[in-house]
C-alpha positions in Angstrom: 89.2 70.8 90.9 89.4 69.3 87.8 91.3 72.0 84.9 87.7 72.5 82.5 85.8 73.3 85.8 88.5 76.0 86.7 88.6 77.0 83.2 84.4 77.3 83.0 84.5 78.9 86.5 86.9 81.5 85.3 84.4 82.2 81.6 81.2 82.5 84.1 82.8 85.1 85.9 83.6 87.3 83.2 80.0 88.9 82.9 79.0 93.3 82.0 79.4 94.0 85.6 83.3 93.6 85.3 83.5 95.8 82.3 80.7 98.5 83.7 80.0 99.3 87.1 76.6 99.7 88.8 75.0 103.5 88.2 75.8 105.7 91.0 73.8 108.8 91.4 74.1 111.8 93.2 72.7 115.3 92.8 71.0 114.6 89.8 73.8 113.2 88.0 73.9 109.3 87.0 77.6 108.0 86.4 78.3 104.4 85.1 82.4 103.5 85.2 83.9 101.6 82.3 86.5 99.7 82.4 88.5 97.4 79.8 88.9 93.8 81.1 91.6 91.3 79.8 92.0 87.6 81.1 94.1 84.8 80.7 94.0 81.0 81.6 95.7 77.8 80.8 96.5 74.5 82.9 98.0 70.9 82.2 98.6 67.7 83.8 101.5 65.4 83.4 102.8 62.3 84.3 105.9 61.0 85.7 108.3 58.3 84.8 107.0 56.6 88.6 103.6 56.9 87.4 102.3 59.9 89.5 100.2 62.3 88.0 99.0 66.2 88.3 97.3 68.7 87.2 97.3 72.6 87.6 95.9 75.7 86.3 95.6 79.1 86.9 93.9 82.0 85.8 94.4 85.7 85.7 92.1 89.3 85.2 93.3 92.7 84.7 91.4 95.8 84.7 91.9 99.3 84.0 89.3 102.7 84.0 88.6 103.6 80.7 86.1 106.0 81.7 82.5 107.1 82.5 79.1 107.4 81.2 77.9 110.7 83.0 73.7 111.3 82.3 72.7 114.8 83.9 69.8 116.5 82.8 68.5 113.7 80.7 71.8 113.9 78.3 74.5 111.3 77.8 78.1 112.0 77.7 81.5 110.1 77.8 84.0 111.3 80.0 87.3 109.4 79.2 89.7 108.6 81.8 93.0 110.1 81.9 95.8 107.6 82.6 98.7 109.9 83.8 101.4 107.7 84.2 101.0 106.3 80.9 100.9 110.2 79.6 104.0 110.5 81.1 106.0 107.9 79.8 105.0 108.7 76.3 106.0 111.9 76.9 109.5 110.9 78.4 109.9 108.4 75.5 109.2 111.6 72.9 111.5 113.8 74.8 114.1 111.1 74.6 114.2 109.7 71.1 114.2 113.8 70.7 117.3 114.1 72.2 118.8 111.2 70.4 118.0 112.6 66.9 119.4 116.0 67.9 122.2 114.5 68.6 122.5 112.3 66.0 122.0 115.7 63.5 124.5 117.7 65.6 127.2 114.7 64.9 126.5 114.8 61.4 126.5 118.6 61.0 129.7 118.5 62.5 131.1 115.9 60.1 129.9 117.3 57.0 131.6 120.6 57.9 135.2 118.5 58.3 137.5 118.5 56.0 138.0 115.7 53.3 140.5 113.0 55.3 140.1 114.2 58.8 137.8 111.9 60.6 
């Protein structure tokens, strides 16, 4: 497969469907599921000092809940996804640089109360 077919293969399959999901219904309640999509590509070909050629590509597609559309009793609403681990890692890197600039205070608390000459 030549690198532009890949490449156009790859575009045709990035279509609505990926971002949201078919309606699902149950009780009354329609939900559709968003998502965000990213995708990447690239390829090349080359020659060699002998005269062989080649040519690769590859292509690659992320995607991560963003949240819902949730219709019940004829209103629509957005419920947004919570990503926990994400959450948490904020929060550690908040709780960390915390602890770095009480530290960094502390030392400088404690310096300023030193006596001229005594580092």
């Amino acid at each position: 497969m030549k690198i532009d077919e890949l490449l156009a293969k790859a575009k045709d399959g990035l279509e609505t469907k990926l971002v949201y999901g078919e309606p699902y219904e149950t009780d009354g309640v329609t939900v559709i599921v968003a998502s965000t999509v990213s995708s990447g590509g690239g390829g090349g070909d080359g020659r060699d000092e002998n005269g062989r050629s080649g040519e690769g590509g590859g292509f690659g597609l992320s995607a991560k809940p963003v949240g819902a559309y949730v219709i019940k009793d004829g209103k629509l609403h957005w419920e947004p996804a919570v990503d926990f681990n994400r959450l948490l890692a904020t929060a550690g890197a908040i709780a960390l640089a915390a602890l770095f600039l009480a530290t960094r205070l502390a030392k400088l608390k404690y310096r300023a109360g030193e006596p001229a000459g005594e580092s």
